[in-house]
C-alpha positions as CSV (number, residue, x, y, z in Angstrom):
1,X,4.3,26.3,-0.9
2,X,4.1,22.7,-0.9
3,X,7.2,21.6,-3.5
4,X,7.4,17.7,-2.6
5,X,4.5,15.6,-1.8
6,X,5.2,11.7,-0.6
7,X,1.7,9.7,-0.9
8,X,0.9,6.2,0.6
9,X,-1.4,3.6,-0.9
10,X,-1.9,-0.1,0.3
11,X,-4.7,-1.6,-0.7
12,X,-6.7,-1.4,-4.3
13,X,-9.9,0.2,-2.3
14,X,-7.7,3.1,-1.2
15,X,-6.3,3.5,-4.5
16,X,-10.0,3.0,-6.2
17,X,-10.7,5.5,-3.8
18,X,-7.9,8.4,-4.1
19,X,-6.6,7.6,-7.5
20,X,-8.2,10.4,-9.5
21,X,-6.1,12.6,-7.3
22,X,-3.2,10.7,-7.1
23,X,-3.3,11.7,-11.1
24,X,-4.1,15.0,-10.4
25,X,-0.6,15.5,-7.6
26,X,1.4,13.6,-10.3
27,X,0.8,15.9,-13.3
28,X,0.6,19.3,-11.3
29,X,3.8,21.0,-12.5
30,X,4.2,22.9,-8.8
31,X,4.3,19.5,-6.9
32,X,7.3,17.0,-6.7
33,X,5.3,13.4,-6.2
34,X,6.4,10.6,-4.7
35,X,4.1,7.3,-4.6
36,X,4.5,4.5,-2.4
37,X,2.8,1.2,-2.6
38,X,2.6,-1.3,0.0
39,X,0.7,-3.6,1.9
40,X,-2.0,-5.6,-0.1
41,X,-2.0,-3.4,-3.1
42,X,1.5,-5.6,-3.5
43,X,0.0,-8.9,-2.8
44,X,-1.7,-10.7,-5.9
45,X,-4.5,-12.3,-4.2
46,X,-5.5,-8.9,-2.3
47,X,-5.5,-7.2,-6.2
48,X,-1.5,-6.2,-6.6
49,X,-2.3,-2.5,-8.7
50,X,1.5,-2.4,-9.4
51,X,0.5,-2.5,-13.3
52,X,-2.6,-1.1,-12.7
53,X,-0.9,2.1,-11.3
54,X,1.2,2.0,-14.7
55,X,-1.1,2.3,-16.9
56,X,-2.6,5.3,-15.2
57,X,0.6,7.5,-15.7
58,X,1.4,7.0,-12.0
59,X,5.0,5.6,-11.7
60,X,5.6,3.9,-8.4
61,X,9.4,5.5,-6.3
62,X,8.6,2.6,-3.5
63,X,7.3,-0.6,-3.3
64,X,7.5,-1.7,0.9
65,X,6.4,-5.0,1.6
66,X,4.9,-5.0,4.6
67,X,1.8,-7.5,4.6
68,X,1.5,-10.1,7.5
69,X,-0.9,-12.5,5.5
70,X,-2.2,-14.5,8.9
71,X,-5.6,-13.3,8.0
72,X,-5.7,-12.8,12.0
73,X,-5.8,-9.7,14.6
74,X,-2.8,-10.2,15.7
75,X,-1.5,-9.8,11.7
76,X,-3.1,-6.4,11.7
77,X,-1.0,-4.8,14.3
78,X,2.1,-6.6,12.8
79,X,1.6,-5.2,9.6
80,X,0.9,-1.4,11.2
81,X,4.7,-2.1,13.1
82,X,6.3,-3.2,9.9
83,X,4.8,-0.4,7.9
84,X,5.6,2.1,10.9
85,X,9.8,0.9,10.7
86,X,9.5,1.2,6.9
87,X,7.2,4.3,6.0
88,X,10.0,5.9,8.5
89,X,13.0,4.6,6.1
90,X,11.4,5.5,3.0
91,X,10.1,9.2,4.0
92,X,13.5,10.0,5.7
93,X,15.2,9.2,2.0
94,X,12.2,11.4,0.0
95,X,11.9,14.3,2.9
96,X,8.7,15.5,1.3
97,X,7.0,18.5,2.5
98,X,3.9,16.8,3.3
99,X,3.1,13.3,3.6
100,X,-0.6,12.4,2.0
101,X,-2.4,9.8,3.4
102,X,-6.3,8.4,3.1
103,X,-8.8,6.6,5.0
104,X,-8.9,4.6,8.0
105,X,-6.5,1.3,7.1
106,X,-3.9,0.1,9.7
107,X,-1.5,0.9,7.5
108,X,-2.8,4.8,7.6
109,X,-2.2,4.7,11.1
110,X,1.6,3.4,10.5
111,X,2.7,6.2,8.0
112,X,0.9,9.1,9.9
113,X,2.7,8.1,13.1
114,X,6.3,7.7,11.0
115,X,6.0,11.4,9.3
116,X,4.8,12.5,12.5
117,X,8.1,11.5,14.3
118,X,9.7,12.7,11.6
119,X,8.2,16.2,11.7
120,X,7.0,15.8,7.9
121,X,3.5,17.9,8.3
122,X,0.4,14.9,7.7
123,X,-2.2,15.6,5.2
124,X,-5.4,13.3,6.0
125,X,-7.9,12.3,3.3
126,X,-11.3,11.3,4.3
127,X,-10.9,12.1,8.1
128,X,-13.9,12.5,9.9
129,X,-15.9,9.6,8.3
130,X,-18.0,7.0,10.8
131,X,-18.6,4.1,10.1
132,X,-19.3,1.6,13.3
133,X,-16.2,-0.4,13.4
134,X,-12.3,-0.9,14.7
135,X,-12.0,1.6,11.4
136,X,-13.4,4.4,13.1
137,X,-10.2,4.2,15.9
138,X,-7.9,4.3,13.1
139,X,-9.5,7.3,11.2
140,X,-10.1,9.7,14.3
141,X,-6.3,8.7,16.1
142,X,-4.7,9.5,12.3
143,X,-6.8,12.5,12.4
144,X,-5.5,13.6,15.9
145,X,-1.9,13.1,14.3
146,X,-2.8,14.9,11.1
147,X,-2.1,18.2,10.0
148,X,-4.4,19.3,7.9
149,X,-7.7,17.7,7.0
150,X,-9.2,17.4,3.1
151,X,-12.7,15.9,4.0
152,X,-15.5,14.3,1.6
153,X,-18.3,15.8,3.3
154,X,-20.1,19.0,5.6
155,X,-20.8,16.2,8.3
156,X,-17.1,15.2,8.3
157,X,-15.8,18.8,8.3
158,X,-17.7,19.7,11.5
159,X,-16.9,16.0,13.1
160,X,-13.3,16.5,12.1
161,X,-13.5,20.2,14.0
162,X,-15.2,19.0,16.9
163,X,-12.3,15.9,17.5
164,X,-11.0,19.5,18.3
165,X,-8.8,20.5,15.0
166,X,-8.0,24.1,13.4
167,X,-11.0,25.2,11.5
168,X,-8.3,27.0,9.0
169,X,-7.0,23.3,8.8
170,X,-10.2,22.2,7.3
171,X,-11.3,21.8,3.8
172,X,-14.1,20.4,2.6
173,X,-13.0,18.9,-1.7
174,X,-15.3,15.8,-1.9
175,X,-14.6,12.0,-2.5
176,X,-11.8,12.0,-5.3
177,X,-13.8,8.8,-6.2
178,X,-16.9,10.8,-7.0
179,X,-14.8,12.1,-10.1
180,X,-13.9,9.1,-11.4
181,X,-17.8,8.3,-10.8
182,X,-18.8,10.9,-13.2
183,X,-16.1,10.3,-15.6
184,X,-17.4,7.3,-15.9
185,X,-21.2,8.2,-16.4
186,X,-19.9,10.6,-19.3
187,X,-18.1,7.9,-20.8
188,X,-21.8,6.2,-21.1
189,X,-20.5,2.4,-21.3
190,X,-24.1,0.8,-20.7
191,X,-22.5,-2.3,-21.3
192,X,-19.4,-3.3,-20.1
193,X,-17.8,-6.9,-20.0
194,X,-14.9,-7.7,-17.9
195,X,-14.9,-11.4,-18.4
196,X,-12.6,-12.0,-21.9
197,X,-10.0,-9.1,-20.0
198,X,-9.4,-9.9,-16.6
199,X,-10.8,-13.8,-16.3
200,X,-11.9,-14.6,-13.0
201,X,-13.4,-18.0,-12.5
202,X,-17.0,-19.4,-12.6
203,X,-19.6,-19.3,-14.8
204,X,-19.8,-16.4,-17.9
205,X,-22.4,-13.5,-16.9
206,X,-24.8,-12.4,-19.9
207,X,-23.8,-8.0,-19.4
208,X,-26.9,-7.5,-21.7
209,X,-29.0,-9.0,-18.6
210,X,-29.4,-8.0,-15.0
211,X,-26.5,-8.7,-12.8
212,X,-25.9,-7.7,-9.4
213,X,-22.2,-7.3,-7.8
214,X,-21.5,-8.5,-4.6
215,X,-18.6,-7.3,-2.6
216,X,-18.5,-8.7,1.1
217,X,-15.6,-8.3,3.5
218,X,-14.6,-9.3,6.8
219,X,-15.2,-7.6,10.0
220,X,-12.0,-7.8,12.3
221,X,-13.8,-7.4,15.5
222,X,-16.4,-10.4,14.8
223,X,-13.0,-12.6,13.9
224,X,-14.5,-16.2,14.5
225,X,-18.1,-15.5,12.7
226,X,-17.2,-14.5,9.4
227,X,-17.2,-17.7,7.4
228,X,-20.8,-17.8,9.1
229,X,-21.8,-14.3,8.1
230,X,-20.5,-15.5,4.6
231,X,-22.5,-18.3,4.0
232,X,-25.6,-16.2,5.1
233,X,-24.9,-14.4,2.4
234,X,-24.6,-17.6,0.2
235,X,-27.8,-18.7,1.3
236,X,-29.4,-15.0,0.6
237,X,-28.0,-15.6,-3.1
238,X,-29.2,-18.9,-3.8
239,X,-33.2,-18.1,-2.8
240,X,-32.6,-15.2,-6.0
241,X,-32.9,-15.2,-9.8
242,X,-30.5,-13.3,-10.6
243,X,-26.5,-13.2,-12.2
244,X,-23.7,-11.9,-9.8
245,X,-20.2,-10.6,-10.2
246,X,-18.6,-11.5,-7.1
247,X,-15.4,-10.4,-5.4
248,X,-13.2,-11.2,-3.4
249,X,-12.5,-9.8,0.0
250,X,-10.0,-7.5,1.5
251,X,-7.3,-8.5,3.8
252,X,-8.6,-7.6,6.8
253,X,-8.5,-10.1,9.9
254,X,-11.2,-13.0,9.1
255,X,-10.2,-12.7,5.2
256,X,-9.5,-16.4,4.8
257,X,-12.9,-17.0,6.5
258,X,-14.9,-15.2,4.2
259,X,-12.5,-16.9,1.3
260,X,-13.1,-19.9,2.4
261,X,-16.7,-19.9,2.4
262,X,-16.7,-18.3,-0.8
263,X,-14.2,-20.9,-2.4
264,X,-16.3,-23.8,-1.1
265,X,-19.7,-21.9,-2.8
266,X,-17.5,-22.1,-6.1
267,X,-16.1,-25.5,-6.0
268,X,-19.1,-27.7,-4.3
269,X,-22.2,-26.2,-5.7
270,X,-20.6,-23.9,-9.0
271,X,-23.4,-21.4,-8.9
272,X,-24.8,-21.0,-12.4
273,X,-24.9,-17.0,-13.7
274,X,-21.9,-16.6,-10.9
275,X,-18.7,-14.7,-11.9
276,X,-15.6,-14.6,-9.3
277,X,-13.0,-11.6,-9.7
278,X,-9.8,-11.0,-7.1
279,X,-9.9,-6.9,-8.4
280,X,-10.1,-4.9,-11.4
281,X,-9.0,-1.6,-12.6
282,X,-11.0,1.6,-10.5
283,X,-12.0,2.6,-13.7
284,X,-13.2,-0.9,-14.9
285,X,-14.8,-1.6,-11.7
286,X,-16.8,1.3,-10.8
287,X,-18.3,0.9,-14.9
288,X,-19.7,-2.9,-13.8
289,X,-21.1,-1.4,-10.3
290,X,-22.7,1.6,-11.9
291,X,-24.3,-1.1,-14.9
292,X,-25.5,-3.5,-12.2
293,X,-28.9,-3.7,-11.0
294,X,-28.1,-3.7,-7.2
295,X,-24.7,-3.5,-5.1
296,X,-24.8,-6.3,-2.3
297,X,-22.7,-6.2,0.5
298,X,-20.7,-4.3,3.4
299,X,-18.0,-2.5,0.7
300,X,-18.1,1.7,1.4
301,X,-18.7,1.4,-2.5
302,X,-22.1,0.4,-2.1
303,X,-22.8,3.7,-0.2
304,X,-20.3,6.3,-1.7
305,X,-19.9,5.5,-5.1
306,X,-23.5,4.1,-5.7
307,X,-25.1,7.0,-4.0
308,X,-23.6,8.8,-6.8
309,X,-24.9,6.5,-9.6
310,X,-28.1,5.9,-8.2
311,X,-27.4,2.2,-7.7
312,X,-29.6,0.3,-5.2
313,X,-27.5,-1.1,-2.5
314,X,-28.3,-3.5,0.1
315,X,-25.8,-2.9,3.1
316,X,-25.1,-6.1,5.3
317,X,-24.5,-5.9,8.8
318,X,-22.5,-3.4,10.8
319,X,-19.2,-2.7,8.9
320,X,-20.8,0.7,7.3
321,X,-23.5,1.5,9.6
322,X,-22.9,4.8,10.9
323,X,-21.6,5.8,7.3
324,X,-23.1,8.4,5.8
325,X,-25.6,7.6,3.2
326,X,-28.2,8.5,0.3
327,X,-31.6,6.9,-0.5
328,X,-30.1,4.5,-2.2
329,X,-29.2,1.8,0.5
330,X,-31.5,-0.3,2.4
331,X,-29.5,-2.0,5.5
332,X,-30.1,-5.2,6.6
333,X,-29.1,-7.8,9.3
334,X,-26.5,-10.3,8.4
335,X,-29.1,-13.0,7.7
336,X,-30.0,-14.8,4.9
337,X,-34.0,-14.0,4.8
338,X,-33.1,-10.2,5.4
339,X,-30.8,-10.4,2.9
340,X,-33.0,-11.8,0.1
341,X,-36.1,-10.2,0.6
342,X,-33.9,-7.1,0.9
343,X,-32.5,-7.5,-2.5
344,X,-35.8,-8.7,-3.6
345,X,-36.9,-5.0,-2.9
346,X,-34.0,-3.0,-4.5
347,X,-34.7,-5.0,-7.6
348,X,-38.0,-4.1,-7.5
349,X,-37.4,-0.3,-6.4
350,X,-34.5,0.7,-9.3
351,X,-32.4,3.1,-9.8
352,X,-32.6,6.5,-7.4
353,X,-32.1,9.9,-7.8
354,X,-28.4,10.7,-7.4
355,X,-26.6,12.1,-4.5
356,X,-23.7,14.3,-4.0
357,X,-23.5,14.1,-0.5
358,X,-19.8,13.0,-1.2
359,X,-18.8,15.2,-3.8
360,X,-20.0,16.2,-7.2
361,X,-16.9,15.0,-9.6
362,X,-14.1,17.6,-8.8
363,X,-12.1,16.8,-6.3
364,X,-9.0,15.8,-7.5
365,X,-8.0,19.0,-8.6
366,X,-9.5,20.8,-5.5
367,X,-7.3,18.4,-3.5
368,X,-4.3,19.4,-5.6
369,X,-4.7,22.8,-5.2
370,X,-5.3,22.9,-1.7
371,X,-1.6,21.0,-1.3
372,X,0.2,22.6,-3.7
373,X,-1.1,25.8,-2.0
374,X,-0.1,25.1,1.6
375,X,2.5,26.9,3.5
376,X,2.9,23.2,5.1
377,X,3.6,23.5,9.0
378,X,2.8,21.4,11.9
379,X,-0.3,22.1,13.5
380,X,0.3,23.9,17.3
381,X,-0.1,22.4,20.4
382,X,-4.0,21.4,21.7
383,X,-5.2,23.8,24.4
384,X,-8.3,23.5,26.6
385,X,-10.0,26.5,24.2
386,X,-9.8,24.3,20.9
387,X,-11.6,21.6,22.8
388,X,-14.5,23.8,24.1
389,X,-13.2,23.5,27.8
390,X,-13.5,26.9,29.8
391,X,-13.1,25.4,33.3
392,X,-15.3,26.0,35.8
């Protein structure tokens, strides 16, 4: 059985998106928990969840600070070396039985590679995901290191077991996100206001009106063109009629381009009906998306969570476009008329049907099961037959 559990988070999007069962590992009564936070979910003007995390009952045994803030490539695999000499310091100290990691971040990469050295079996959230960017290298090499594999979805499973893994090391539990998504439908806040709680800047949003959100990030391997592809986007927003809640970008490579395009929209022309947030709480944030009128964007959000509400989402560009998806997004080319006429059509369209190709609101618990249930051991060495190959 699995007695001690160590568990990574480093960003407030993987925490949105593992939190429920984060909860779930903390309050199971068979599992010692260990959290670590690091990276931007440290850094204030990436969303620092330090209090955030606090308030959810999750108490924090580490805090490793290993962000390079260059906003550059070369600040990406910095950050992935600092985490790999630090994830190694603080796992040696916890020796968990398993080390619990999500997604497809640099920093995923880091900590899989440090309990892997450390012979600490690696259990992989969301492995066997595609998306159509660097994050897709991250997510299958971190799936190749992993152990076992807790996937969101019947496409992942099979991807996940043709990169060549066990079968028996496969388990298909759904988005932990997805539960938060329906906690939040049977809470039934039709009208939430974030404004008088967390700030932001800009001008006040009328909740009783349509709004949409707007949550665009950068994409590390088009570095120089993302203050372009930003103010595309600006452009899009300014042909509408329509209030925003908009928020700023991760801290991915070409995050200070995006800000800076975004910081210029807010100081030169002060958008009227415009709203600017840094993060809020999962909980808080997913309510505003799932009252909004569209999602706009690149954010995995847009696709996951809102195929689950039955938000209409307009996709932009190619950060998400081999993602797996419902009928609720429309994709469109990073440019402004595409943009706005596709918005234009989600407005008109409304709300869809809802999708639980990611889940249907009970992973948490079937994640916390499946760990505290594991005989945790090192997966056995690849051979031809796992891969399919017979020889000639």
């Amino acid at each position: 059985m699995a007695n001690s559990v160590a568990a990574v988070v480093t960003s407030r999007s993987q925490y949105a998106r593992v939190k429920t069962a984060l909860q779930a590992l903390n309050d199971d009564d068979r599992i010692e928990f260990y959290l670590i936070v690091s990276g931007g979910a440290l850094v204030h003007r990436f969303g620092d969840i330090s209090d955030i995390m606090k308030e959810a009952g999750l108490e924090i045994d580490k805090k490793i600070h290993t962000l390079l803030e260059a906003g550059e490539p070369v600040a990406q695999a910095k950050t992935t070396g600092m985490g790999l000499v630090e994830y190694a310091t603080a796992f040696k100290e916890f020796d968990p039985d398993v080390m619990l990691t999500s997604g497809d971040r640099h920093e995923t990469m880091a900590s899989t590679l440090a309990a892997s050295y450390l012979n600490i079996p690696v259990v992989h959230l969301e492995g066997g995901e595609i998306t159509g960017s660097i994050d897709d290298k991250v997510r299958h090499a971190t799936t190749k290191m992993a152990d076992y594999h807790l996937v969101s979805t019947d496409r992942s499973k099979e991807i996940v077991r043709l990169l060549g893994e066990p079968a028996n090391r496969i388990y298909r539990t759904g988005c932990p996100s997805i539960e938060l998504a329906e906690q939040i439908l049977q809470e039934g806040r039709d009208e939430y206001d974030p404004q008088t709680e967390y700030g932001g800047v800009g001008h006040t949003v009328d909740v009783s009106q349509d709004y949409i959100v707007i949550q665009y990030h950068p994409l590390p391997t088009e570095y120089e063109s993302n203050y372009d592809k930003t103010q595309e986007l600006i452009k899009a927003y300014e042909q509408l009629d329509v209030q925003a809640f908009w928020f700023w970008p991760n801290m991915d490579a070409g995050t200070d381009q995006v800000s800076k395009a975004m910081r210029e929209y807010r100081e030169q022309q002060d958008p009227d009906g415009v709203r600017f947030f840094i993060s809020l709480d999962p909980h808080d944030y997913l309510t505003l998306v799932k009252n909004a009128v569209c999602m706009v964007g690149n954010s995995s959000v847009g696709i996951r969570e809102c195929s689950y509400f039955g938000i209409p989402t307009v996709n932009i560009g190619e950060r998400q476009q081999s993602r797996e998806r419902g009928p609720n997004v429309l994709d469109v080319a990073c440019d402004a008329e595409e943009i706005a006429n596709g918005i234009e059509t989600q407005l008109q369209q409304g709300s869809y049907p809802q999708s639980t190709i990611y889940g249907n609101g009970d992973a948490g618990q079937k994640i916390t099961d499946t760990v505290a249930e594991l005989n945790p051991e090192l997966k056995p060495p690849m051979t031809p037959d796992l891969l399919g190959y017979h020889g000639e």
